[in-house]
C-alpha positions as CSV (number, residue, x, y, z in Angstrom):
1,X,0.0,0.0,0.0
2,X,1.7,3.4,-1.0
3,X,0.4,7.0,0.3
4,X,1.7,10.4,-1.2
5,X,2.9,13.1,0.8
6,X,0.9,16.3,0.9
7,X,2.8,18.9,0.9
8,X,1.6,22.1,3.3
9,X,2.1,25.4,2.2
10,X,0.8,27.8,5.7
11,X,0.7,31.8,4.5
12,X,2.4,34.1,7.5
13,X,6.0,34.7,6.2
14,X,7.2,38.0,4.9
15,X,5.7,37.5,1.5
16,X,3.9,34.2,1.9
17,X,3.8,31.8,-0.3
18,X,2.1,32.8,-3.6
19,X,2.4,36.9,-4.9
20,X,-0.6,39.1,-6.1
21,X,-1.2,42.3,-6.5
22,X,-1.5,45.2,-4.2
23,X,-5.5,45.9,-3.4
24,X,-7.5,47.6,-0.8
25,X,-8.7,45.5,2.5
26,X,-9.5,42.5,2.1
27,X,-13.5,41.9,1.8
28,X,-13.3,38.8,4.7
29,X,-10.1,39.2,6.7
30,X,-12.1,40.2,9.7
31,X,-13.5,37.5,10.3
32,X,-9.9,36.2,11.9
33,X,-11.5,37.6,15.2
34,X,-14.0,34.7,15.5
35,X,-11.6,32.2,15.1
36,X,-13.2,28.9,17.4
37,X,-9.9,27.6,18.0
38,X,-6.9,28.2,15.8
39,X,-7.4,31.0,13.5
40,X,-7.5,33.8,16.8
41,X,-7.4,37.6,15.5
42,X,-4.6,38.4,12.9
43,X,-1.6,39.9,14.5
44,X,-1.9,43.0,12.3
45,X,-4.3,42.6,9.5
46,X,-7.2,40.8,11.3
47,X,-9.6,43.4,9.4
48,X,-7.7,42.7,6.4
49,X,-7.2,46.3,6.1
50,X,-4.0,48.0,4.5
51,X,-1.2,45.2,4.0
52,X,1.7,45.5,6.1
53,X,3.6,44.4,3.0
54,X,2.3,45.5,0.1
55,X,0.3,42.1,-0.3
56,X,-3.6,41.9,-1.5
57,X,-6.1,43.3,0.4
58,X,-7.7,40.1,2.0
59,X,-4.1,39.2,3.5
60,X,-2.8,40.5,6.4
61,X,0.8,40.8,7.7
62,X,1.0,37.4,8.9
63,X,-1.4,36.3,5.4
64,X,-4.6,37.2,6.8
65,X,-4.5,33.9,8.6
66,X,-4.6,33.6,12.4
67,X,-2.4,34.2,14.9
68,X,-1.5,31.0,14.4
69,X,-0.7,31.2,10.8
70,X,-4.4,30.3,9.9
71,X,-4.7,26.9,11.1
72,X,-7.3,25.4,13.6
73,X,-6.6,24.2,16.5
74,X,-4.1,21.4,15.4
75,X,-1.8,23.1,13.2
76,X,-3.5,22.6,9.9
77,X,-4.0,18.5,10.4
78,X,-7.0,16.8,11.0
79,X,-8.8,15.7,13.9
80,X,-6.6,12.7,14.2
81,X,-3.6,14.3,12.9
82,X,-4.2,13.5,9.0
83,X,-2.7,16.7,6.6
84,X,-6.2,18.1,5.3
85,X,-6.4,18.7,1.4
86,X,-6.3,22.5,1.9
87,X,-2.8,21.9,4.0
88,X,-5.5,23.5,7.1
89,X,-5.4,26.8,5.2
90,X,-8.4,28.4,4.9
91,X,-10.0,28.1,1.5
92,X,-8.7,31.3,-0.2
93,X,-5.4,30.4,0.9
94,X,-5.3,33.4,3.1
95,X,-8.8,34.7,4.1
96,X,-8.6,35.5,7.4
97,X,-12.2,34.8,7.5
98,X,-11.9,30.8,6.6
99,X,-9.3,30.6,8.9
100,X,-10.8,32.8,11.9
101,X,-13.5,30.2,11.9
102,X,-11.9,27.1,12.1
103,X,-12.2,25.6,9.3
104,X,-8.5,24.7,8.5
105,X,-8.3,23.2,11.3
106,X,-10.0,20.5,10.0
107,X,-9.5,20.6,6.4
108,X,-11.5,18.8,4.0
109,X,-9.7,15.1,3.9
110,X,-7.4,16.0,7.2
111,X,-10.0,13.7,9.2
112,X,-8.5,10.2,8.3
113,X,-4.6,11.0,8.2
114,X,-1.9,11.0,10.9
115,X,0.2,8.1,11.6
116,X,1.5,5.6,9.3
117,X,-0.8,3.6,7.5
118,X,-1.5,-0.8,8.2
119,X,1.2,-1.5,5.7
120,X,5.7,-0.4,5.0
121,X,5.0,3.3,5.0
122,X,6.6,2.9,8.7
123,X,9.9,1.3,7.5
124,X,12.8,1.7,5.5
125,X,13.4,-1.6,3.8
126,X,10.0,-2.6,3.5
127,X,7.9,-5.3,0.5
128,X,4.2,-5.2,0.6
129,X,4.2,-6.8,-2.6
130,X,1.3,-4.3,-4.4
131,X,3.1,-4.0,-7.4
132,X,2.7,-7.9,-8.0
133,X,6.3,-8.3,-8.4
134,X,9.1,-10.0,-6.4
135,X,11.3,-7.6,-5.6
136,X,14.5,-7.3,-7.5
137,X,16.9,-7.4,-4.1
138,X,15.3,-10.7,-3.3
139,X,16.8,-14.2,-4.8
140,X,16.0,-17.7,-4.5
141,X,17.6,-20.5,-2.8
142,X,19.2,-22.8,-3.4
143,X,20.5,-21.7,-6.6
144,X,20.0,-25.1,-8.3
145,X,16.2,-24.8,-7.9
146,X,15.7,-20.8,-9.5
147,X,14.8,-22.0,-12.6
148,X,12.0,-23.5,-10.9
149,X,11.7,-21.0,-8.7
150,X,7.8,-19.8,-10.2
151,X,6.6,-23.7,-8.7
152,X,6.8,-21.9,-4.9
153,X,7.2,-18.6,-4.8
154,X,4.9,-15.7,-6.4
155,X,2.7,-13.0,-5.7
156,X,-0.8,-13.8,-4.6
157,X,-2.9,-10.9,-5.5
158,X,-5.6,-12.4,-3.8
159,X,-4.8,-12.3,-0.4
160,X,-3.0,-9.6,1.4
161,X,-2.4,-8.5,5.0
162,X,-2.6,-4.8,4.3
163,X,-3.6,-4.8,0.9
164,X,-4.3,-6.8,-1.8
165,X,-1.3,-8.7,-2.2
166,X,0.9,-10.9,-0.7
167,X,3.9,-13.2,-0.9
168,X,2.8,-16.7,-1.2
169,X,5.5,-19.8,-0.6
170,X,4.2,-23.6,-2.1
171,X,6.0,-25.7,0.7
172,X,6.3,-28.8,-1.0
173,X,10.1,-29.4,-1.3
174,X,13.2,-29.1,0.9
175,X,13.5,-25.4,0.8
176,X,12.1,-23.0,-0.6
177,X,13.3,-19.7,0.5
178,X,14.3,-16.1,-0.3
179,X,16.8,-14.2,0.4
180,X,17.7,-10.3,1.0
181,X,20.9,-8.9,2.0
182,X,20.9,-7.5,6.0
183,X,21.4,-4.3,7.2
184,X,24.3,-5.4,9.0
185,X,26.2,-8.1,11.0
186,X,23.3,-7.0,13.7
187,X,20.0,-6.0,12.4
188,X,16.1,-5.5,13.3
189,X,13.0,-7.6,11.3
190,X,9.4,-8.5,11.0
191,X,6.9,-10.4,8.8
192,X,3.3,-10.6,8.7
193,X,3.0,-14.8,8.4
194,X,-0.2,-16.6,7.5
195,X,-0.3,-20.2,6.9
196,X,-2.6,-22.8,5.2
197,X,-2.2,-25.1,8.2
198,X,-1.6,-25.0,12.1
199,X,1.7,-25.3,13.2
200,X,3.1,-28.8,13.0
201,X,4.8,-31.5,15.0
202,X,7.7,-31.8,12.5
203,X,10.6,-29.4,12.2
204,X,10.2,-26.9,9.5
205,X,11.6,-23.3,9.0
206,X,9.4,-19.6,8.4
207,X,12.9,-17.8,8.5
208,X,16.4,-17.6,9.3
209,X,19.6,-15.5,8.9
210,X,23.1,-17.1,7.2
211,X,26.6,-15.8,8.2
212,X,27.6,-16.7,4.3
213,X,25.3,-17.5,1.2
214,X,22.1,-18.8,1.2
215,X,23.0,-22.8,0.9
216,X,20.3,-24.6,2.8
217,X,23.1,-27.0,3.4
218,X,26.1,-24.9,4.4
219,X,27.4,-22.1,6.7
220,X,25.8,-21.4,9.9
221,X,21.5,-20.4,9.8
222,X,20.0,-19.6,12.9
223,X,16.3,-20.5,11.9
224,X,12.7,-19.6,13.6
225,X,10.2,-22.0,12.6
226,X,8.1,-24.6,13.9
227,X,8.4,-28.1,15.9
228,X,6.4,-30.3,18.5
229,X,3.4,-28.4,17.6
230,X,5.3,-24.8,18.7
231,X,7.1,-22.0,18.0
232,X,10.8,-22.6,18.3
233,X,14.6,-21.5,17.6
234,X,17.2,-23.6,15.4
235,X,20.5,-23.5,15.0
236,X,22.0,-25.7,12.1
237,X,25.5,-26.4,12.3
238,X,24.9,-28.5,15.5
239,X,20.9,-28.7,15.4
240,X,20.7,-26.9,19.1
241,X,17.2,-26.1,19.4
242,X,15.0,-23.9,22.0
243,X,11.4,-24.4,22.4
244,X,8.5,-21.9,22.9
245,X,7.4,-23.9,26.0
246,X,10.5,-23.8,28.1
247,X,12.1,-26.9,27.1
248,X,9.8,-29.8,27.4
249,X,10.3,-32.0,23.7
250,X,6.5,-32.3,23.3
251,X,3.2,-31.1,21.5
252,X,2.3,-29.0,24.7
253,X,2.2,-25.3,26.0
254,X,4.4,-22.7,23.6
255,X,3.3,-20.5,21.1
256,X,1.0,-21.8,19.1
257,X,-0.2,-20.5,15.5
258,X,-3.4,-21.2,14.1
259,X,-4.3,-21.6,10.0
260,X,-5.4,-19.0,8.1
261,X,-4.6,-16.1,10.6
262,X,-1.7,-13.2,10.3
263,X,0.6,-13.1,12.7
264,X,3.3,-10.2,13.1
265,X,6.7,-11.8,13.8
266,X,9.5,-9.7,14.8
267,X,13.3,-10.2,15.4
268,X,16.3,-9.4,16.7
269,X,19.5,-11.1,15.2
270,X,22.5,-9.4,17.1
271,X,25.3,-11.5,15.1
272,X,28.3,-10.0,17.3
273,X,27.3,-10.7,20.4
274,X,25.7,-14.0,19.9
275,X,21.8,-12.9,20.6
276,X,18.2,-13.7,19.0
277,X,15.1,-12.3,20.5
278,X,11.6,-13.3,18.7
279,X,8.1,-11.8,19.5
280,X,4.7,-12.4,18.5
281,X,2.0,-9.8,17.8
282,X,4.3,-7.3,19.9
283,X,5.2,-9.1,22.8
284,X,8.3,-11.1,23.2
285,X,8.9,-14.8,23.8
286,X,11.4,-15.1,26.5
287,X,12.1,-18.8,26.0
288,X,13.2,-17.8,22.7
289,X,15.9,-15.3,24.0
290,X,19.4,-16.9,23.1
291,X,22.6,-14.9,23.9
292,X,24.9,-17.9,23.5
293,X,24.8,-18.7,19.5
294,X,27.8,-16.9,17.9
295,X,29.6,-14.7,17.2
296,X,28.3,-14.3,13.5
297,X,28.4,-12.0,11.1
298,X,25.2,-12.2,9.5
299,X,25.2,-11.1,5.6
300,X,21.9,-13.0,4.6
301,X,18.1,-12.9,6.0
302,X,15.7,-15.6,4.4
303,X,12.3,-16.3,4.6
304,X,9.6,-18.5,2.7
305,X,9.4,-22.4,4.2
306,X,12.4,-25.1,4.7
307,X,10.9,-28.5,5.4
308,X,12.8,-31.1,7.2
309,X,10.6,-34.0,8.7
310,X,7.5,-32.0,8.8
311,X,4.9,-32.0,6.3
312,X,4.0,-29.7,3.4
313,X,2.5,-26.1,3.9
314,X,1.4,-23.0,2.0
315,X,2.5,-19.6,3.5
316,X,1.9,-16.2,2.9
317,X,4.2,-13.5,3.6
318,X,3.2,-9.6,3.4
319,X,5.1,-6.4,4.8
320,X,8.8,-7.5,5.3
321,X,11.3,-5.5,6.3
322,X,14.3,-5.4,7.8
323,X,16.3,-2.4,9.6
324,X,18.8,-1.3,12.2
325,X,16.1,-0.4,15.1
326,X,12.7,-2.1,16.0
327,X,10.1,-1.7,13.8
328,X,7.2,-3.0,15.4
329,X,3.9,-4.4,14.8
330,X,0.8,-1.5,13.2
């Protein structure tokens, strides 16, 4: 999902922001004086009488806006902090009266903006997939399957977490993954997950970072996936393993994720000083802290589905990204 940026021009500088020419007052500038919460009286032209600076009649020194430059009560957003068509400023784009009354306060679309929106615009580094492409920075592993690589991975436009589309992985083989460089040996992730089944018994992989390339069968991967019927942590090189339910090698307690339901999983991989931290929907998984697996220098993150004695599944993936500091769950 992608939203433009509206950019505000407010009238009040020296010459404000658009030139006309000279006039007498201004037929609605006094109206600046009944301003219900932004617009106040004008500093010197709330009559929109003589222009301090040679301007049109209807704008004041400060642009025949408010004290406030002519925005309501929010500074020219909406009610919830959205950027109002108008930028807040009155109609006229300098009638003190529009502005004395409030009404760029709450501009005509400003209602509905304000934070990010449910998708990337949040984070640097992010996929939501909306084009209907894979990105370009992604590539498949392992190399000997890419020319198969349209068999399990494309872009379901179908089915999305925040829009329309989504990243959709046909678990059927070994692995099955892509891969995007990190932000460094240390970085910050999170995917929106959605799977066709409930997480299994067998071992399988959602997504994992690689000190090297992105060789299912090589280097070092420390992998978040699924076993005994749980979230859990995997380290390949000598299969150590840590279990959402504290420990206990069995189909009870842990985190458990259901079929056909997103789930925002976030990550920590701290390469250089040996640490992982996982959380689910915003809140971290404790059992899944590990500050003993390295050092590494991570170079590679991978997601999609690696299948090792667990059974086949269809995934979704939608808003990825990756960075250098948290970036949360919206």
């Amino acid at each position: 999902m992608r939203y433009g940026v509206l950019a505000v021009c407010v009238l009040g500088v020296a010459v404000g922001c658009s030139s006309e020419e000279p006039g007498g007052p201004g037929g609605t500038g006094g109206a600046g004086a009944t301003s219900a919460a932004g617009g106040n009286t004008a500093t010197t032209g709330g009559s929109g009488g003589t222009p301090a600076v040679g301007g049109s009649g209807n704008q004041a020194a400060t642009g025949g806006v408010g004290a406030t430059g002519g925005v309501g009560a929010t500074g020219g957003v909406g009610a919830t902090g959205g950027v109002g068509a108008t930028g807040g400023v009155g109609a006229t784009g300098g009638s003190g009266g529009v502005g004395g009354t409030g009404v760029g306060g709450a501009a005509a679309t400003g209602g509905t903006g304000g934070g990010p929106s449910q998708g990337c615009e949040a984070a640097a580094g992010c996929y939501d997939f909306e084009d209907g492409q894979i990105p370009a920075a992604m590539s498949f592993f392992p190399e000997y399957l890419r020319p198969e690589m349209a068999t399990y991975v494309s872009v379901d436009a179908t089915l999305g977490r925040s829009g329309t589309h989504s990243l959709k992985v046909v678990g059927t083989g070994f692995s099955q993954m892509l891969g995007l460089a990190t932000p460094g040996p240390a970085f910050w992730g999170r995917v929106y997950l959605r799977s066709d089944t409930e997480i299994q018994d067998g071992h399988n992989t959602y997504v994992a970072a690689t000190d090297a390339d992105g060789d299912p069968n090589s280097n070092e991967q420390i992998r978040i996936g699924e076993h005994k019927c749980q979230l859990e942590v995997n380290r390949r090189s000598d299969d150590a393993e840590r279990l959402s339910n504290g420990g206990e090698y069995a189909c009870t307690g842990g985190v458990k994720l259901l079929a056909d339901t997103w789930y925002c999983i976030e990550f920590f991989y701290d390469g250089p000083n040996s640490e992982l931290r996982v959380f689910v929907d915003g809140a971290e998984i404790p059992e899944l802290h590990v500050t003993d697996w390295g050092p590494y220098q991570y170079q590679l993150f991978k997601l999609g589905y690696e299948k090792y004695h667990g059974g086949n599944k269809t995934l979704w993936y939608d808003d990825v990204a990756l960075g250098t500091s948290q970036i949360g769950c919206q």
